[in-house]
PDB file with SEQRES, HELIX, SHEET and CRYST1 records, atoms N, CA, C and O in Angstrom:
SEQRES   1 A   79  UNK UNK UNK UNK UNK UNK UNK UNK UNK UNK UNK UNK UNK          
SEQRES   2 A   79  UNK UNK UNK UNK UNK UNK UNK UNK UNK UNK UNK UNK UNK          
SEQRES   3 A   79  UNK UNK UNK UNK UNK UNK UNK UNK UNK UNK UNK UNK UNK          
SEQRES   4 A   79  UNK UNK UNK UNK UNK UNK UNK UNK UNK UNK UNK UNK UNK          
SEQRES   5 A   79  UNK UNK UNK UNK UNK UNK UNK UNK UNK UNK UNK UNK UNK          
SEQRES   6 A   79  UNK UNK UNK UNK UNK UNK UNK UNK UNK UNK UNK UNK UNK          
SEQRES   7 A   79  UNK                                                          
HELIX    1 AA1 UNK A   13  UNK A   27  1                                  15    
HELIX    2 AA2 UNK A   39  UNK A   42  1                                   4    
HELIX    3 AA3 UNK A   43  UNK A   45  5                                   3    
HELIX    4 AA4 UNK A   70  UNK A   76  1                                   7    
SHEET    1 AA1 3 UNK A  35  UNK A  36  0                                        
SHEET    2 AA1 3 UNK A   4  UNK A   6  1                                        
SHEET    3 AA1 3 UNK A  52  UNK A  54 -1                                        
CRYST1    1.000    1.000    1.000  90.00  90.00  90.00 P 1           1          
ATOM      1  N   UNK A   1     127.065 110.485  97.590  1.00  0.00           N  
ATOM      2  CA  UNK A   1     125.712 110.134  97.968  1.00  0.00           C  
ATOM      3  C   UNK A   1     125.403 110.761  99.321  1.00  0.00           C  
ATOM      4  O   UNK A   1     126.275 110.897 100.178  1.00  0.00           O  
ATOM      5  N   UNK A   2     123.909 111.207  99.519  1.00  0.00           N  
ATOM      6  CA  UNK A   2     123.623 111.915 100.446  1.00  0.00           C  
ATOM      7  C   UNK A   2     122.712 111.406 101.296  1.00  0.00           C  
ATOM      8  O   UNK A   2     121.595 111.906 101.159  1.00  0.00           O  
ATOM      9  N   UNK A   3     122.833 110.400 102.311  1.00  0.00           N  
ATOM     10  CA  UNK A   3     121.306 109.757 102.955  1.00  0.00           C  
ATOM     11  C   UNK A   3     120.911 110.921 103.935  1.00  0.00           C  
ATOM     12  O   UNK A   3     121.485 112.006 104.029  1.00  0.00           O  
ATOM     13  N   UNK A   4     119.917 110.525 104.581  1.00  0.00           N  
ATOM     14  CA  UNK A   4     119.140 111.785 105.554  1.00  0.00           C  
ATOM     15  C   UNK A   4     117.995 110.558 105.922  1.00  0.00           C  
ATOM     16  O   UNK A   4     117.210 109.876 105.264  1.00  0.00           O  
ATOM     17  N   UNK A   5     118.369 110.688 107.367  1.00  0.00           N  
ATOM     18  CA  UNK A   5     117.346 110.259 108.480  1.00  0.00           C  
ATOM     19  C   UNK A   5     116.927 111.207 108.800  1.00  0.00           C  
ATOM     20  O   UNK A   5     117.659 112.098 109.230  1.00  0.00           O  
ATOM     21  N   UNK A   6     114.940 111.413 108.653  1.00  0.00           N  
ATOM     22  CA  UNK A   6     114.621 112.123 109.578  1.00  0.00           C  
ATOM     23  C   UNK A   6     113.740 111.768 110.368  1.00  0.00           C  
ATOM     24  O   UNK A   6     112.899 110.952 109.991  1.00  0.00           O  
ATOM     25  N   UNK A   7     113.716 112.229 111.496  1.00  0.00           N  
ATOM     26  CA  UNK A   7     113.111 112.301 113.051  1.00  0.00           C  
ATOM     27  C   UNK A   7     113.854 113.124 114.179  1.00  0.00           C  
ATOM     28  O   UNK A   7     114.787 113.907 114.004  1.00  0.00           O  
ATOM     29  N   UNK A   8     113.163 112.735 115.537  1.00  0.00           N  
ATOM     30  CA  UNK A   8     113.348 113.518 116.361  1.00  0.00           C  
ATOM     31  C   UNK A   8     114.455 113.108 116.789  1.00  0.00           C  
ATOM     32  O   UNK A   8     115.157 113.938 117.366  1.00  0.00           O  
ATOM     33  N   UNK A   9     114.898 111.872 116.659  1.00  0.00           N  
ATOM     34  CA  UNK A   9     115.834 110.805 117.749  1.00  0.00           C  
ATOM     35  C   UNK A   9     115.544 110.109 118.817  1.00  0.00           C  
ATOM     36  O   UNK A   9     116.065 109.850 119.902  1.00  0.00           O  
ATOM     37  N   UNK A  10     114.127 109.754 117.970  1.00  0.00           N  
ATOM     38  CA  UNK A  10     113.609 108.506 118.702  1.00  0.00           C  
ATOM     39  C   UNK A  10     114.109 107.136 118.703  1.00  0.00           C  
ATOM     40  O   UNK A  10     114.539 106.904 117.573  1.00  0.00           O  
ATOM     41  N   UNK A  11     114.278 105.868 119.662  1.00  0.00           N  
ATOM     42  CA  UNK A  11     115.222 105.049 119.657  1.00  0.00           C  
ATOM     43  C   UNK A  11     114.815 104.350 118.396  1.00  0.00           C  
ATOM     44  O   UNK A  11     115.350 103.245 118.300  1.00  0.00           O  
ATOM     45  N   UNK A  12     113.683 104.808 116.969  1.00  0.00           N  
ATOM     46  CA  UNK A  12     113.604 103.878 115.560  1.00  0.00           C  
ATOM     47  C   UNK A  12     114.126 104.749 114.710  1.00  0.00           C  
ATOM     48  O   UNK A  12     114.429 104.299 113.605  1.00  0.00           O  
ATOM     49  N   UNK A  13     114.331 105.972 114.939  1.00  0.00           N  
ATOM     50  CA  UNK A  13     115.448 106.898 114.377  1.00  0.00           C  
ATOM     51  C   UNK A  13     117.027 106.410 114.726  1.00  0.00           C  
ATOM     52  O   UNK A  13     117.906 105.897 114.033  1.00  0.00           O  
ATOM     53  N   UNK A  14     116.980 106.678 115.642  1.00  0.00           N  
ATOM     54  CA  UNK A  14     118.658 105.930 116.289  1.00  0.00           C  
ATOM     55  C   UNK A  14     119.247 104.635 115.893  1.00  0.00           C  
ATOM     56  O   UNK A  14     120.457 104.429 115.801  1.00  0.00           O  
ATOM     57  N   UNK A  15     117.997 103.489 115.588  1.00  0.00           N  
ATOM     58  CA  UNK A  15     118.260 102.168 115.303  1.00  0.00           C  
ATOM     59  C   UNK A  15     118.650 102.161 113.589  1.00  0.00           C  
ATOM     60  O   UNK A  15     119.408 101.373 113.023  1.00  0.00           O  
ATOM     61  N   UNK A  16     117.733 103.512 112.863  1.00  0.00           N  
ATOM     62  CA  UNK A  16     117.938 103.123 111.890  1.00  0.00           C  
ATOM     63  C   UNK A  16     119.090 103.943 111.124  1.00  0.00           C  
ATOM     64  O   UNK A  16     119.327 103.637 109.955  1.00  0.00           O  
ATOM     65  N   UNK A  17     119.860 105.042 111.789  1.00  0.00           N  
ATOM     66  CA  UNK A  17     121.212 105.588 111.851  1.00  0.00           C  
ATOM     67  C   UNK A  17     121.919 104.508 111.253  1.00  0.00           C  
ATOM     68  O   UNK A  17     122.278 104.337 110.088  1.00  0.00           O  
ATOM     69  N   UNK A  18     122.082 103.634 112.539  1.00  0.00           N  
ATOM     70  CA  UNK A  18     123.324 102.573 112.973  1.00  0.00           C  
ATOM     71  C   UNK A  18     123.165 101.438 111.923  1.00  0.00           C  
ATOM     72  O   UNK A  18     124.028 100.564 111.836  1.00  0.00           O  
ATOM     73  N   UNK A  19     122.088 101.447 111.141  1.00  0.00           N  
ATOM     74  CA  UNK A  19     121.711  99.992 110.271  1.00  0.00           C  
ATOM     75  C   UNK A  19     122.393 100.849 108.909  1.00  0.00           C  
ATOM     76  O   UNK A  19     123.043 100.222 108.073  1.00  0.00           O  
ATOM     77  N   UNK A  20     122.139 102.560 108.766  1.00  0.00           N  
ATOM     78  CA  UNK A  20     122.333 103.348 107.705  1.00  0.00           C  
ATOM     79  C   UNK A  20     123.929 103.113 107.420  1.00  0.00           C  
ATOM     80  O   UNK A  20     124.385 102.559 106.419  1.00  0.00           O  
ATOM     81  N   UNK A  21     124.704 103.669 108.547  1.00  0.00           N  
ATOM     82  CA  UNK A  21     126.230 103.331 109.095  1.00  0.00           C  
ATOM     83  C   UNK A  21     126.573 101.946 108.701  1.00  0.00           C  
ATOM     84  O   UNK A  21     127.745 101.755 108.376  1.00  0.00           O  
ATOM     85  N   UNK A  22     125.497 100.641 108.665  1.00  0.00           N  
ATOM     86  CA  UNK A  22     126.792  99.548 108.896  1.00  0.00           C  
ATOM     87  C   UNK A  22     126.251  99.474 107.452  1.00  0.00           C  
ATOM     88  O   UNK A  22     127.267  99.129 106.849  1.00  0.00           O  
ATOM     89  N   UNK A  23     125.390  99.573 106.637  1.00  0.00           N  
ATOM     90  CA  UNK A  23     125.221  99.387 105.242  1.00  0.00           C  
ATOM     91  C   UNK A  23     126.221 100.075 104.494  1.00  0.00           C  
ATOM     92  O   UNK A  23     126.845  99.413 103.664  1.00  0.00           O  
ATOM     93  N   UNK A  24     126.547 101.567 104.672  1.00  0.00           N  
ATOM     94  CA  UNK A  24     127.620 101.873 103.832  1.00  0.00           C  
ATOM     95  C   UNK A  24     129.396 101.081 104.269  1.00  0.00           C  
ATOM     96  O   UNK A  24     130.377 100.828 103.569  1.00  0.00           O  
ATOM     97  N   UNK A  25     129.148 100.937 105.499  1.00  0.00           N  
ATOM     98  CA  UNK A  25     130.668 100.318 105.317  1.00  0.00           C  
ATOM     99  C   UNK A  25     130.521  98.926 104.782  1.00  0.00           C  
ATOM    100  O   UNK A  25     131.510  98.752 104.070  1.00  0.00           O  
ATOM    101  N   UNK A  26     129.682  97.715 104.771  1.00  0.00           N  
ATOM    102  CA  UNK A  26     129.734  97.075 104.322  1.00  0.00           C  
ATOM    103  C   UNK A  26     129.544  96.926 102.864  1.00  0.00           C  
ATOM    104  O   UNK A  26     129.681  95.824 102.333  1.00  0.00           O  
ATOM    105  N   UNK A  27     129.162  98.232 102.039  1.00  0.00           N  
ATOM    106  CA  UNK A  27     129.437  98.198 100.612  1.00  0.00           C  
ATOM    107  C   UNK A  27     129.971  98.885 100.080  1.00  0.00           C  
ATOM    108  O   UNK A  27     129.885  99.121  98.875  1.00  0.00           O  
ATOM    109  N   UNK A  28     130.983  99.607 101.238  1.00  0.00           N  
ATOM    110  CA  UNK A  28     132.459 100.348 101.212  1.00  0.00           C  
ATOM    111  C   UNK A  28     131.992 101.425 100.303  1.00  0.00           C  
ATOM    112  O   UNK A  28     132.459 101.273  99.174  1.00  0.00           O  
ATOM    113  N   UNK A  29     131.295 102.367 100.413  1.00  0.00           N  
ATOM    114  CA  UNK A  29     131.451 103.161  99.439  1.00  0.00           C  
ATOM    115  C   UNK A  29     130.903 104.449 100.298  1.00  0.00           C  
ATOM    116  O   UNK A  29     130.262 104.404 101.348  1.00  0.00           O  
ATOM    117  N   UNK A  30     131.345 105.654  99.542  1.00  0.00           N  
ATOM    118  CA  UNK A  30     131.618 106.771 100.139  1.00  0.00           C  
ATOM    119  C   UNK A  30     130.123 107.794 100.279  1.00  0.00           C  
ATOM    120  O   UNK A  30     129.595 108.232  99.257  1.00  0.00           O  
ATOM    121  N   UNK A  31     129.549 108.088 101.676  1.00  0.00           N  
ATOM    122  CA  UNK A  31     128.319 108.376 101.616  1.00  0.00           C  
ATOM    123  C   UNK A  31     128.296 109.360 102.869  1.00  0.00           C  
ATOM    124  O   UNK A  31     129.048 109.007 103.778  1.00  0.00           O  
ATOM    125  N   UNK A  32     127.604 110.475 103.074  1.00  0.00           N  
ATOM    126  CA  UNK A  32     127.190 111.204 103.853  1.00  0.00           C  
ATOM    127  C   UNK A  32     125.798 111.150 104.748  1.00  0.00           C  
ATOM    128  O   UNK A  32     124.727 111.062 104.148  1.00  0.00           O  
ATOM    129  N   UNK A  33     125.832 111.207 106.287  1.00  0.00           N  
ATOM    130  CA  UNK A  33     124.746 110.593 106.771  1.00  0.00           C  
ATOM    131  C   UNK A  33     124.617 112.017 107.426  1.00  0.00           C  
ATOM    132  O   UNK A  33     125.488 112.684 107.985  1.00  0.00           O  
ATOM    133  N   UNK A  34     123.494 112.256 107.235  1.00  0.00           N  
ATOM    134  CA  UNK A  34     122.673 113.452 107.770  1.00  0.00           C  
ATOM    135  C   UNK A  34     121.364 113.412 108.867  1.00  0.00           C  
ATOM    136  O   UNK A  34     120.245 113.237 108.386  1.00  0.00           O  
ATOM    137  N   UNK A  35     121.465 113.525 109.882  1.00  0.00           N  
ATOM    138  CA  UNK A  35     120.525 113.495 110.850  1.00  0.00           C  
ATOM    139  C   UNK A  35     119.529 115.075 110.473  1.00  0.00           C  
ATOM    140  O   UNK A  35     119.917 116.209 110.191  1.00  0.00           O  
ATOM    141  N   UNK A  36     118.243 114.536 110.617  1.00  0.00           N  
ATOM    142  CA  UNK A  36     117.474 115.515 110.343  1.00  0.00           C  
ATOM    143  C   UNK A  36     116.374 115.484 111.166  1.00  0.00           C  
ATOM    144  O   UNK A  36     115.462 114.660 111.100  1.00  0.00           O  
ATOM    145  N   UNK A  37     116.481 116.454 111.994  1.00  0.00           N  
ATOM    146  CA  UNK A  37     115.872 116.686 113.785  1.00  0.00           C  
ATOM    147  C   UNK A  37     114.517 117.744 113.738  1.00  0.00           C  
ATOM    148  O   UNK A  37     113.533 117.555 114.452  1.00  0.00           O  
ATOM    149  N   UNK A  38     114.623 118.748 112.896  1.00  0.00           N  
ATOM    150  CA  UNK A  38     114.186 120.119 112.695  1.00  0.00           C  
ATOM    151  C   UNK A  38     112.473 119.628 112.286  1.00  0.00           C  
ATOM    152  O   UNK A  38     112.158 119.462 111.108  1.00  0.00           O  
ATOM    153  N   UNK A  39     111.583 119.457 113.292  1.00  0.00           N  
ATOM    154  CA  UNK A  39     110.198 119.352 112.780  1.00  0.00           C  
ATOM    155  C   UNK A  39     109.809 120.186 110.948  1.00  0.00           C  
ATOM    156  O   UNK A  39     109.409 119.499 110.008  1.00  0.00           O  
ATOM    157  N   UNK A  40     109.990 121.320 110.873  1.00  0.00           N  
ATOM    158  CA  UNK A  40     109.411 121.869 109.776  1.00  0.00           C  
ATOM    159  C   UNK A  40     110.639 121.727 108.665  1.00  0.00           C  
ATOM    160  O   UNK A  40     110.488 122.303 107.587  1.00  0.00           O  
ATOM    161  N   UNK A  41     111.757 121.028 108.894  1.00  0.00           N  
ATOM    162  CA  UNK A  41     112.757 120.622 107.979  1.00  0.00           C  
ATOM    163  C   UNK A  41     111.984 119.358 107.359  1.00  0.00           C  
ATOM    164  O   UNK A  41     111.774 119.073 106.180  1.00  0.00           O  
ATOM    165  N   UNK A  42     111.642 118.719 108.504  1.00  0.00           N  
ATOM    166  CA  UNK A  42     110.990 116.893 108.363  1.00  0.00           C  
ATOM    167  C   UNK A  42     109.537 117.252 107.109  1.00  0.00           C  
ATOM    168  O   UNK A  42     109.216 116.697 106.058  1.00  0.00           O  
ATOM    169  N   UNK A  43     108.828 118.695 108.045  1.00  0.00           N  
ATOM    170  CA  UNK A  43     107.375 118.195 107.110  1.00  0.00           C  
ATOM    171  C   UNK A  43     107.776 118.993 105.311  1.00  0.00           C  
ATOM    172  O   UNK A  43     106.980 118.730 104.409  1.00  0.00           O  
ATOM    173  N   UNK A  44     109.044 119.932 104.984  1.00  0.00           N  
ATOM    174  CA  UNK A  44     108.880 119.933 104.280  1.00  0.00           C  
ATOM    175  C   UNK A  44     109.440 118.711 103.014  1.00  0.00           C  
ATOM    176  O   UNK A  44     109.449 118.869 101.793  1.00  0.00           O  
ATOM    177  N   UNK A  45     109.864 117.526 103.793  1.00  0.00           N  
ATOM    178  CA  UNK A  45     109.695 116.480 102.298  1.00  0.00           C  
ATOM    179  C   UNK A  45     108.153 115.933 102.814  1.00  0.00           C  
ATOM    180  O   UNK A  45     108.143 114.702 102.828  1.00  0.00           O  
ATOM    181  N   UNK A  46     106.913 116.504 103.219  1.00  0.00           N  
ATOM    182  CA  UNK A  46     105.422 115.418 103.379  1.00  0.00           C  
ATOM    183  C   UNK A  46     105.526 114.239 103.838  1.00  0.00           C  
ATOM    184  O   UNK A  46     105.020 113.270 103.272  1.00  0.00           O  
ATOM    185  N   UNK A  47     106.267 114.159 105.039  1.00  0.00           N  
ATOM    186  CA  UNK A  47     106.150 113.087 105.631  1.00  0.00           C  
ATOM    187  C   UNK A  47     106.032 113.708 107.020  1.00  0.00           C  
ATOM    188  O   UNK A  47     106.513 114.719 107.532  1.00  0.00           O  
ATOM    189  N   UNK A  48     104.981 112.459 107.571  1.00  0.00           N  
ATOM    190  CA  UNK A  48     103.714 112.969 108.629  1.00  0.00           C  
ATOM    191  C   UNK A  48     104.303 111.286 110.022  1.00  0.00           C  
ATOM    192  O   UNK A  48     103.696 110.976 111.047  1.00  0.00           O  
ATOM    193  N   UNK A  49     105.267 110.779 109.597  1.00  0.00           N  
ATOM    194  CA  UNK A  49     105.749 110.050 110.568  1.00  0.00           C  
ATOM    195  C   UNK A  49     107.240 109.840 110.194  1.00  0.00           C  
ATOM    196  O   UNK A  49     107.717 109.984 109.068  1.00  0.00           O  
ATOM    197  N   UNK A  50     107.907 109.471 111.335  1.00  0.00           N  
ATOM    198  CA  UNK A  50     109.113 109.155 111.133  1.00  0.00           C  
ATOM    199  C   UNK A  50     109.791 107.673 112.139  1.00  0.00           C  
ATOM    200  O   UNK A  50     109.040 107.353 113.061  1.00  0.00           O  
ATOM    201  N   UNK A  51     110.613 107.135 112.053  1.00  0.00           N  
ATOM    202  CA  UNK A  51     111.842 107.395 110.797  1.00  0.00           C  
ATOM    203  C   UNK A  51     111.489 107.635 109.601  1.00  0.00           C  
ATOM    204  O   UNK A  51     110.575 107.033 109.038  1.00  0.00           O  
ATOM    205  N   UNK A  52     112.373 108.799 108.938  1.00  0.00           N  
ATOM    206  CA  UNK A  52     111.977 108.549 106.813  1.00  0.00           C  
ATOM    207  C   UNK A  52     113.465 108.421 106.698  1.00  0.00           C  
ATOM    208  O   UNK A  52     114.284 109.052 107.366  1.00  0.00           O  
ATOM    209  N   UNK A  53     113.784 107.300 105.534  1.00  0.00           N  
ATOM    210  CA  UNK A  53     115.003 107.356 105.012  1.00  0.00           C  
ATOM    211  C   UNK A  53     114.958 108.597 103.675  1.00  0.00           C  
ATOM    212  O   UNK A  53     113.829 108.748 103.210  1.00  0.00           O  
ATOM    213  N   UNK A  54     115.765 109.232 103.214  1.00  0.00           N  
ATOM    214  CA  UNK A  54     115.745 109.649 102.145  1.00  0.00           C  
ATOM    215  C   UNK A  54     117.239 109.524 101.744  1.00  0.00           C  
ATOM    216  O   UNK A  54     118.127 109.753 102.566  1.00  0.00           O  
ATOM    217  N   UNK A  55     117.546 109.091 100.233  1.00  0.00           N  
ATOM    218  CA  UNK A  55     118.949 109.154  99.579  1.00  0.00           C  
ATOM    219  C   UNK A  55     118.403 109.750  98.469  1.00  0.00           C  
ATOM    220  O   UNK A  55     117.314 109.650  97.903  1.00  0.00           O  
ATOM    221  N   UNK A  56     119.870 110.694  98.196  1.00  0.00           N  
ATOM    222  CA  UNK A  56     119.856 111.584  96.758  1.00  0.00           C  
ATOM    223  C   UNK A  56     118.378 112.400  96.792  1.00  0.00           C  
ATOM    224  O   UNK A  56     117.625 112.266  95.827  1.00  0.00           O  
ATOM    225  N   UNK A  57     117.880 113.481  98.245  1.00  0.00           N  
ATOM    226  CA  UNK A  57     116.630 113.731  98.233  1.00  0.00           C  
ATOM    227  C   UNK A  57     115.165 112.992  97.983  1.00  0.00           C  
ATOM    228  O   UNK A  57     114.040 113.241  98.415  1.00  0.00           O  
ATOM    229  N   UNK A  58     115.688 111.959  97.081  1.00  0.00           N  
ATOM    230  CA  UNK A  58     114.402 110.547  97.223  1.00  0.00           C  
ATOM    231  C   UNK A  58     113.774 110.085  98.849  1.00  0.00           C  
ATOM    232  O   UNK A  58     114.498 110.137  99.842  1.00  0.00           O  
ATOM    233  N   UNK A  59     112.721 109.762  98.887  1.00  0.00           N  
ATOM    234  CA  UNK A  59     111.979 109.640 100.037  1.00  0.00           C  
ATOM    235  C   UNK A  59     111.939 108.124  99.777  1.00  0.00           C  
ATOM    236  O   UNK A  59     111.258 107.603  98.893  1.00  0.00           O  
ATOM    237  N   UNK A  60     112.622 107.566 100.512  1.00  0.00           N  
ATOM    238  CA  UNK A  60     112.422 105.672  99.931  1.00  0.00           C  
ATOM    239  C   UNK A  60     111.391 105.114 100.830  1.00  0.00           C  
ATOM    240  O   UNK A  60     110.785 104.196 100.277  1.00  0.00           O  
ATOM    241  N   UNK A  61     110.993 105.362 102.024  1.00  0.00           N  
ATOM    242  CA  UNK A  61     110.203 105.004 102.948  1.00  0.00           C  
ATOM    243  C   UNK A  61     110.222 105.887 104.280  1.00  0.00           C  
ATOM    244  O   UNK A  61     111.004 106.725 104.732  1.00  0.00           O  
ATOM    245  N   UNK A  62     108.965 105.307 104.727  1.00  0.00           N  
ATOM    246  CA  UNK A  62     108.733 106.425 106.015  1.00  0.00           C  
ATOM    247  C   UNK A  62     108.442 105.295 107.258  1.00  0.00           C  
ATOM    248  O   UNK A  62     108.462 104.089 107.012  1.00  0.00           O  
ATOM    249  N   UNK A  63     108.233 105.705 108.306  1.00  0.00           N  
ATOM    250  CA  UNK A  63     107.721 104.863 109.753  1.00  0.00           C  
ATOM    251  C   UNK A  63     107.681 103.795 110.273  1.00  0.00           C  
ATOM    252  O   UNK A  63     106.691 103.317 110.827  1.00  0.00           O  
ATOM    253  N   UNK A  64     109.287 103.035 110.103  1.00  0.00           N  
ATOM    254  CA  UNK A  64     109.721 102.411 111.112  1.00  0.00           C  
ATOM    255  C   UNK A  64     111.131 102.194 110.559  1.00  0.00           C  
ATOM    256  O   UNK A  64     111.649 102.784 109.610  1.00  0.00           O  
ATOM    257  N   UNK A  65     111.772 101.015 111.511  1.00  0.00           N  
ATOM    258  CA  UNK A  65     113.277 100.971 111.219  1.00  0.00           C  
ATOM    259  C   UNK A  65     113.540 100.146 110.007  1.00  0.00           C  
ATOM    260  O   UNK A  65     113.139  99.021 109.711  1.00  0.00           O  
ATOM    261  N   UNK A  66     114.195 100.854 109.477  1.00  0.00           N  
ATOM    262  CA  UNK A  66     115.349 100.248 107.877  1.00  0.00           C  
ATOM    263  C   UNK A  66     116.337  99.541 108.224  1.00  0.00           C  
ATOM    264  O   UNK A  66     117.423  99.978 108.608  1.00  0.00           O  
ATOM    265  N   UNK A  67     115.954  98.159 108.087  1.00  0.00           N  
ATOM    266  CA  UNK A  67     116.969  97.099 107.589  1.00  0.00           C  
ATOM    267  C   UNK A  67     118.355  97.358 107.063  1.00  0.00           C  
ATOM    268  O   UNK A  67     118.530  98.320 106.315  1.00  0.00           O  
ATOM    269  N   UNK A  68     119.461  96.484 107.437  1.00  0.00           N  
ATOM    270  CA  UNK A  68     121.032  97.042 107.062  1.00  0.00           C  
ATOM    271  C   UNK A  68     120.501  96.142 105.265  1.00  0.00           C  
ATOM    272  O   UNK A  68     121.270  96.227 104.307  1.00  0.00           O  
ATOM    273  N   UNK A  69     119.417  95.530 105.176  1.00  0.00           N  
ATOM    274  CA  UNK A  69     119.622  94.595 104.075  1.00  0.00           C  
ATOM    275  C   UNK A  69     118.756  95.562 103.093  1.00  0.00           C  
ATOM    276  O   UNK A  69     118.978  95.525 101.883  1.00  0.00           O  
ATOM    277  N   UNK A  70     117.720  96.467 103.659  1.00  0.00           N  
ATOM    278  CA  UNK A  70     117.021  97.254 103.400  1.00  0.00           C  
ATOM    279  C   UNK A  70     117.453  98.902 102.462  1.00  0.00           C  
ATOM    280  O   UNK A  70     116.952  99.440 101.474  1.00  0.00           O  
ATOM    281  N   UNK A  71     118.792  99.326 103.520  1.00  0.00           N  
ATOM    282  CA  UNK A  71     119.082 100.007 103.368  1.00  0.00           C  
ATOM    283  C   UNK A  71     120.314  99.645 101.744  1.00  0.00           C  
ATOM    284  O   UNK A  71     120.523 100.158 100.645  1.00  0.00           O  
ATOM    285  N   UNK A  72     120.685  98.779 102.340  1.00  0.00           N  
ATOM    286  CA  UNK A  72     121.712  98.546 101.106  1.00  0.00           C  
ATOM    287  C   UNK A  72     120.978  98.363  99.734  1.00  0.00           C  
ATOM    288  O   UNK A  72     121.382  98.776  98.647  1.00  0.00           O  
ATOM    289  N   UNK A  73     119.797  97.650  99.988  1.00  0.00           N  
ATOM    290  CA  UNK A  73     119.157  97.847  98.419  1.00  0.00           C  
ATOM    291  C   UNK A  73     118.925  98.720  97.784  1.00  0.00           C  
ATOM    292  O   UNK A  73     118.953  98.750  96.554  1.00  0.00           O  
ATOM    293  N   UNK A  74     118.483 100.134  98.984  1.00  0.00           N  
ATOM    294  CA  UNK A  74     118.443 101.601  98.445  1.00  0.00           C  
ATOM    295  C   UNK A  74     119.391 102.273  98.134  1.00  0.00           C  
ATOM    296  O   UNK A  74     119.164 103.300  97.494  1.00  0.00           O  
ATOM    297  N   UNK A  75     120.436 102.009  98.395  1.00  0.00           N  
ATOM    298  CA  UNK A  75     122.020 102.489  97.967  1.00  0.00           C  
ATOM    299  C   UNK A  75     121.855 101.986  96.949  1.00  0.00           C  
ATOM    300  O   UNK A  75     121.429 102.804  96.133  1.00  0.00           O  
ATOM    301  N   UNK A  76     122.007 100.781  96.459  1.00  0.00           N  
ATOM    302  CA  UNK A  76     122.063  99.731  95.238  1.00  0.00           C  
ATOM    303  C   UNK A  76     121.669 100.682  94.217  1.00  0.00           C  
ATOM    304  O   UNK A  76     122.454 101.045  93.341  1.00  0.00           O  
ATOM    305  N   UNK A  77     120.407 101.119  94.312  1.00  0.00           N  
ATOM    306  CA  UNK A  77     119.305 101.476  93.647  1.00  0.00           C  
ATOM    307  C   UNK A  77     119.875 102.926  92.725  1.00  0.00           C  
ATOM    308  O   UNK A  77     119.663 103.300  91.572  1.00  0.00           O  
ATOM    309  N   UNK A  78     120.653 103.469  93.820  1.00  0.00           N  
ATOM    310  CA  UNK A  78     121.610 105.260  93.444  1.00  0.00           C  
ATOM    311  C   UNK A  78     122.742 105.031  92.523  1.00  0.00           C  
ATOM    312  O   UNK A  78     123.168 105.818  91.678  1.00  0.00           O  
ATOM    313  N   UNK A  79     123.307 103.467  92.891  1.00  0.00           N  
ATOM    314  CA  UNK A  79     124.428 103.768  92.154  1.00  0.00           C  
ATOM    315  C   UNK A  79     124.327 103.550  90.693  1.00  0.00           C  
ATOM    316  O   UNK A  79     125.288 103.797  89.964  1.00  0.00           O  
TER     317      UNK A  79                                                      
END                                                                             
């Protein structure tokens, strides 16, 4: 599995890293976290604010911080 935060690394980018991080260890399963910084990387999935979570290239939500309870439902959702 492939998540991807993107933003600049603003502290609701940063917050929602660390919520991304404690969701996969708490449902132990094996996942790749990708920071995605690159303005014209960001607009090409059409998203016009950030934080955006995206897993498996899916865009699950955009503009503000993701829940560790949040995030795990979107994992849920892949497997």
């Amino acid at each position: 599995m492939i998540i991807k935060i993107l933003g600049s690394g603003c502290p609701k980018c940063n917050k929602t890293h660390k919520n991304v991080t404690k969701a996969i260890n708490e449902l132990g399963i094996d996942a790749e976290i990708i920071k995605v910084e690159d303005i014209v990387d960001i607009m090409n999935y059409g998203v016009m604010t950030t934080p955006t979570l995206v897993i498996n290239e899916e865009v699950k939500g955009t503009g503000k911080v993701f829940s560790v309870d949040e995030v795990k439902k979107y994992i849920k959702e892949e497997l």
